[in-house]
C-alpha positions as a Markdown table, in Angstrom:
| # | Residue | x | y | z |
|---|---|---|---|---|
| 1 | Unk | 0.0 | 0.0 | 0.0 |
| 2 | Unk | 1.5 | 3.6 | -1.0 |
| 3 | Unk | 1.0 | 6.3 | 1.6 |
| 4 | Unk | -0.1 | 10.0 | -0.2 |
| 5 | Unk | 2.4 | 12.8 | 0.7 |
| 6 | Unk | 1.8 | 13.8 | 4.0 |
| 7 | Unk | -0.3 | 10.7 | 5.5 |
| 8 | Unk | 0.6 | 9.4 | 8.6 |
| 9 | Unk | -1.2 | 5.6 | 9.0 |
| 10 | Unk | -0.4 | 6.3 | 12.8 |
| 11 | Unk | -2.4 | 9.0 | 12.9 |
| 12 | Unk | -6.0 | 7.0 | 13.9 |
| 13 | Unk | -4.5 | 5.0 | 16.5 |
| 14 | Unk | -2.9 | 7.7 | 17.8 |
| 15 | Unk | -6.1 | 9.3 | 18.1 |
| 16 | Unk | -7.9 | 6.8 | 19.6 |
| 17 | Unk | -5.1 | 5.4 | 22.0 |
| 18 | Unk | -4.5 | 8.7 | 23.5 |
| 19 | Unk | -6.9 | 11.6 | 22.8 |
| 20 | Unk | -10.3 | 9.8 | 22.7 |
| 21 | Unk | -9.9 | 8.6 | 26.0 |
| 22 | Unk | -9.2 | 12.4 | 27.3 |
| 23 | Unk | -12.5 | 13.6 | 25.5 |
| 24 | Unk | -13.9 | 11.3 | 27.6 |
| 25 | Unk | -12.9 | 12.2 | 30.9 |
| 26 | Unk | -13.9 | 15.5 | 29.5 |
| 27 | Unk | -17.3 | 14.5 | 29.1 |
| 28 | Unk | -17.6 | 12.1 | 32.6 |
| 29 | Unk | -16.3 | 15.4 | 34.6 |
| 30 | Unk | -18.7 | 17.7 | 32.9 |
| 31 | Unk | -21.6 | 15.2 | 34.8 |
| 32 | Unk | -19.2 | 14.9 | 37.8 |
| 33 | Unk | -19.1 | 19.0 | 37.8 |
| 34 | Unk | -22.9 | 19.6 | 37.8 |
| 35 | Unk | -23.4 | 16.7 | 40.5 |
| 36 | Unk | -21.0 | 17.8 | 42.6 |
| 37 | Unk | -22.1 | 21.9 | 42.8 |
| 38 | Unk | -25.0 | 23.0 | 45.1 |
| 39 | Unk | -27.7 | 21.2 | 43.9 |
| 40 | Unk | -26.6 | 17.9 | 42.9 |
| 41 | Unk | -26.9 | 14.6 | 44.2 |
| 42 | Unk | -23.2 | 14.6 | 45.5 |
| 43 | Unk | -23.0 | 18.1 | 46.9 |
| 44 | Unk | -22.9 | 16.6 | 50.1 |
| 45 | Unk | -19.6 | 14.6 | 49.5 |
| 46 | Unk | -18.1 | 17.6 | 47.8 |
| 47 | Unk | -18.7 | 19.5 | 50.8 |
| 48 | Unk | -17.0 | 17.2 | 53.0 |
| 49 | Unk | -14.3 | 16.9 | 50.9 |
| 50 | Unk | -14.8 | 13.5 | 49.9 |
| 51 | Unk | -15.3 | 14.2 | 45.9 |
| 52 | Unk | -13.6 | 18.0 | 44.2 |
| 53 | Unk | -13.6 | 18.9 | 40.4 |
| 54 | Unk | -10.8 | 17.6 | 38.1 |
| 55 | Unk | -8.0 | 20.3 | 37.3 |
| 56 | Unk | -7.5 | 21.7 | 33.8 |
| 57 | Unk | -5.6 | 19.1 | 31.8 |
| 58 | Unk | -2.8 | 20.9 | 30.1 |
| 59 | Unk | 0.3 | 18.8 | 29.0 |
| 60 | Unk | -2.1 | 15.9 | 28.1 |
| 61 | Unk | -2.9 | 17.1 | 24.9 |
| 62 | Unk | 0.5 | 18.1 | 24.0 |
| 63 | Unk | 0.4 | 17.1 | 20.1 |
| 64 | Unk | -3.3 | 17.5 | 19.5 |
| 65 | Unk | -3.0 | 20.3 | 17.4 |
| 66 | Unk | -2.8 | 18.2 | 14.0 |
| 67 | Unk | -6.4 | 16.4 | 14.9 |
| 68 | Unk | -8.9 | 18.3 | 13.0 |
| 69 | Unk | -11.4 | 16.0 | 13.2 |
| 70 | Unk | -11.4 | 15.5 | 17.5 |
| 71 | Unk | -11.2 | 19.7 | 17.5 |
| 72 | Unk | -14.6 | 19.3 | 15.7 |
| 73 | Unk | -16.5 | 16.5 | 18.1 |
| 74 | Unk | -14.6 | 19.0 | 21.2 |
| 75 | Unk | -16.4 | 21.8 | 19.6 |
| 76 | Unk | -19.5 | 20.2 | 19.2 |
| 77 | Unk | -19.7 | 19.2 | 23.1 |
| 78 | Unk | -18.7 | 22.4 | 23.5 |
| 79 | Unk | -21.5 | 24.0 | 22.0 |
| 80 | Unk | -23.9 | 21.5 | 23.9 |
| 81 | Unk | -22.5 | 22.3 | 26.9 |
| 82 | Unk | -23.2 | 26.2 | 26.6 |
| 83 | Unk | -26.9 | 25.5 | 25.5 |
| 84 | Unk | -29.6 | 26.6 | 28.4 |
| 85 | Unk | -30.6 | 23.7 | 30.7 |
| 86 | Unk | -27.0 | 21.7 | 30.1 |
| 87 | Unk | -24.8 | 23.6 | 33.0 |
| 88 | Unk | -25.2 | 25.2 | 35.5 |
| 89 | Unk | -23.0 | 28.5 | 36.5 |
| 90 | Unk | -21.2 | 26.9 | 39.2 |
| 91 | Unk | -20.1 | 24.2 | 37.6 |
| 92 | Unk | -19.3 | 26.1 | 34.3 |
| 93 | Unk | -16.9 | 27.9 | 36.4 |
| 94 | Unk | -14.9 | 24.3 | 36.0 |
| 95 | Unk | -16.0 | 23.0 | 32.9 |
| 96 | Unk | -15.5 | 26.1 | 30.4 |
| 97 | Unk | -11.8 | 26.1 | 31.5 |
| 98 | Unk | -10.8 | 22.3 | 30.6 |
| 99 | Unk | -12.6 | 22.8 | 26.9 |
| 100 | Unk | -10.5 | 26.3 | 26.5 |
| 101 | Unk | -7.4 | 24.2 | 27.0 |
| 102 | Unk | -8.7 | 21.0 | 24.6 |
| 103 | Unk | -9.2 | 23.6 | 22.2 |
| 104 | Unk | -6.1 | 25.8 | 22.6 |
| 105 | Unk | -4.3 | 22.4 | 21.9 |
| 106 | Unk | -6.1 | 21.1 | 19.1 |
| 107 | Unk | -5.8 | 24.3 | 17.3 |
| 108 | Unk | -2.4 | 25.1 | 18.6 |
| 109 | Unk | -4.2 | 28.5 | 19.6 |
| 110 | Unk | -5.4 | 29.6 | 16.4 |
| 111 | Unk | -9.2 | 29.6 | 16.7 |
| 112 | Unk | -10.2 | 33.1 | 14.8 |
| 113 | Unk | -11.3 | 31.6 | 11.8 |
| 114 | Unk | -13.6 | 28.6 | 13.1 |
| 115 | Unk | -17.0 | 30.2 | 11.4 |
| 116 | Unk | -19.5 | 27.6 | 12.3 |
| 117 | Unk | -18.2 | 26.7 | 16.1 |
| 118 | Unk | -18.4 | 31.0 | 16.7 |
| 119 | Unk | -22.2 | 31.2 | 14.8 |
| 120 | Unk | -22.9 | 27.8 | 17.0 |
| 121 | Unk | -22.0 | 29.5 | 20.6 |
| 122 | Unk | -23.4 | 33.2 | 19.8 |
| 123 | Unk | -26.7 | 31.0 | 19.0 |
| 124 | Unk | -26.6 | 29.2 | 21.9 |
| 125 | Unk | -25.7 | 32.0 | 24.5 |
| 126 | Unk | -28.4 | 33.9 | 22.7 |
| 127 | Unk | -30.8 | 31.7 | 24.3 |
| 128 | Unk | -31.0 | 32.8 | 27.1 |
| 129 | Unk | -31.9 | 35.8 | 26.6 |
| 130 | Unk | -31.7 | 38.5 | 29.7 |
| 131 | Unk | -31.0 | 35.1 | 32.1 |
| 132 | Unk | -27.6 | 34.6 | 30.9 |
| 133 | Unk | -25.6 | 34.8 | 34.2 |
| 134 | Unk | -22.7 | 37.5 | 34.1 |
| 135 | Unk | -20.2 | 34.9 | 35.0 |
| 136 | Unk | -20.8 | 33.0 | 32.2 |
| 137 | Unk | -20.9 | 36.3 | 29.8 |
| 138 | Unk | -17.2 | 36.9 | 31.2 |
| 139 | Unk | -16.2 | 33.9 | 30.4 |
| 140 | Unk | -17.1 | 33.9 | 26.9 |
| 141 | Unk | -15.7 | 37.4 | 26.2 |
| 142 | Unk | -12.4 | 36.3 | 27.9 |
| 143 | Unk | -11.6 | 33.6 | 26.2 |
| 144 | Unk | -12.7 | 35.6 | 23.0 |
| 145 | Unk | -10.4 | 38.2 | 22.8 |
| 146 | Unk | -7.7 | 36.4 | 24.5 |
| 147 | Unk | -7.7 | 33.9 | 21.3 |
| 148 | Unk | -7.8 | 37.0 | 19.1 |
| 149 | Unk | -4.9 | 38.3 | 21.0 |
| 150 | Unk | -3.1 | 34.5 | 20.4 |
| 151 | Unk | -3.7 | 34.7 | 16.5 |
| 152 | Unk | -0.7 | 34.8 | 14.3 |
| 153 | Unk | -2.9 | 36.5 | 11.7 |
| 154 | Unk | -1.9 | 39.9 | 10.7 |
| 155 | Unk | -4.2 | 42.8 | 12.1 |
| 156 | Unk | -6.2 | 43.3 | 9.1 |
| 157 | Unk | -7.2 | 38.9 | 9.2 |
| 158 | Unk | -7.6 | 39.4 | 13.0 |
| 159 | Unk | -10.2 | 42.3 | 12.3 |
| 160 | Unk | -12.3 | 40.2 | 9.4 |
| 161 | Unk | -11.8 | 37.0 | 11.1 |
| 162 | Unk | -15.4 | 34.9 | 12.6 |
| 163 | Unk | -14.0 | 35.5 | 15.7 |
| 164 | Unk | -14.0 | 39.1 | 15.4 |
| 165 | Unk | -17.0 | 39.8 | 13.6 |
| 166 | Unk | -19.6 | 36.7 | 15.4 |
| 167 | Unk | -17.8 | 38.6 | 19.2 |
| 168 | Unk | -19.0 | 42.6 | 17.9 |
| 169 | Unk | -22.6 | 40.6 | 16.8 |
| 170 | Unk | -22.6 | 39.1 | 19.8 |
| 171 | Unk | -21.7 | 42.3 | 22.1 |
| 172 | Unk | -24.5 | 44.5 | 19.8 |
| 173 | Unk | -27.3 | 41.6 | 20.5 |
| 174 | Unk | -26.6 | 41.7 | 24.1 |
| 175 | Unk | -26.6 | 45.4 | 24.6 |
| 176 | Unk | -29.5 | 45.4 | 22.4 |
| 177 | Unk | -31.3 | 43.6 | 25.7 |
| 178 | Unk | -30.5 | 46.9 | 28.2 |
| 179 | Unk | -28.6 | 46.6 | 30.8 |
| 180 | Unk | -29.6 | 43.3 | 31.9 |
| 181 | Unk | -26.9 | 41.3 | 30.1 |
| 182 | Unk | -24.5 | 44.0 | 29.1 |
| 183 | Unk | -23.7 | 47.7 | 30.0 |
| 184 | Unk | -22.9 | 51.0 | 27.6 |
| 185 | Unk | -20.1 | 51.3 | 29.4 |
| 186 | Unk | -19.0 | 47.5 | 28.9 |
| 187 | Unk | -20.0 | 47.0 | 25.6 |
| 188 | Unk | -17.7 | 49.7 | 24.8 |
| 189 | Unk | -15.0 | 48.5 | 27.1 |
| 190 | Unk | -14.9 | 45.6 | 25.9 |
| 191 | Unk | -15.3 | 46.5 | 21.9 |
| 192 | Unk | -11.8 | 48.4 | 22.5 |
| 193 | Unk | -10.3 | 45.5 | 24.1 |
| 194 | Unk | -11.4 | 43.1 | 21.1 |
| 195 | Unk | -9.7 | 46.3 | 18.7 |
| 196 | Unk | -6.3 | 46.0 | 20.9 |
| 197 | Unk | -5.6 | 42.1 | 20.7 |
| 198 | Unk | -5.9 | 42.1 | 17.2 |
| 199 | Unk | -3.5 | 45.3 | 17.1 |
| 200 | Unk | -0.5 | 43.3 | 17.8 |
């Protein structure tokens, strides 16, 4: 059998061997997360210090950065996640953090230009509506510009990127709701922030 230019035939067991297995704990502590914050069935065990949420996994996806296809599924149970109903805002306080670092590995930091998972997540935080907890709103604008602050783009590709241009729809739909989700003041704070971490 002659391999095309480029393909690696260890690439799908390397997959499966050593990176499914951490989407998976990524999944299993999402559950563990919500059961474990005020609320849940093991609250109780949390509080006595029997049971605490998994730390960030950084070095273990060391190498990710060529799986395409596992930045997609991550994505995707990313954008689940974020949907109303599926977290709550203490546990997202643990969760969002381990799928920023999945997805800083598998794109080696350079997530401006991932259109449909940006479109997914302004859809999905848009359903809340006025509910959307502040936490959660910080969160998301964090991450946000510090990934258009990572980009290797030039400033001009930072500033038409889907990053930049589904965060300022995403700012304007939230101010659009008063104050409830988004201040003048922020919304303006935060549109000059977005400006500077593309201006590198």
């Amino acid at each position: 059998e002659i391999l095309m230019e480029g393909e690696d035939r260890s690439l799908p067991y390397e997959t499966l061997r050593n990176f499914l297995p951490l989407f998976s704990k990524l999944l299993l502590d999402v559950d563990l997360d919500k059961r474990i914050a005020l609320g849940g069935d093991l609250y109780d065990a949390a509080a006595q210090s029997l049971l605490a949420p998994s730390d960030v996994m950084d070095a273990e996806w060391n190498g990710a950065s060529s799986l395409q296809d596992l930045r997609v599924i991550v994505e995707g149970a990313f954008i689940h996640l974020m949907q109303p109903g599926n977290t709550n805002e203490v546990a997202l306080q643990n969760q969002f953090p381990r799928f920023v670092n999945a997805l800083d590995k598998l794109s080696d930091g350079n997530m401006i230009h991932e259109k449909p998972f940006f479109i997914s997540l302004s859809h999905a935080l848009l359903r809340y509506k006025t509910k959307l907890p502040h936490s959660t709103r910080d969160l998301v604008t964090n991450v946000m510009i510090k990934w258009l602050r990572l980009s290797k783009d030039s400033n001009e590709s930072c500033l038409c990127s889907a990053l930049h241009e589904c965060f300022m729809r995403l700012l304007n739909e939230w101010a659009s709701l008063g104050n409830a989700v988004l201040s003048r003041d922020l919304f303006l704070s935060l549109s000059e922030q977005a400006i500077a971490a593309a201006d590198k």
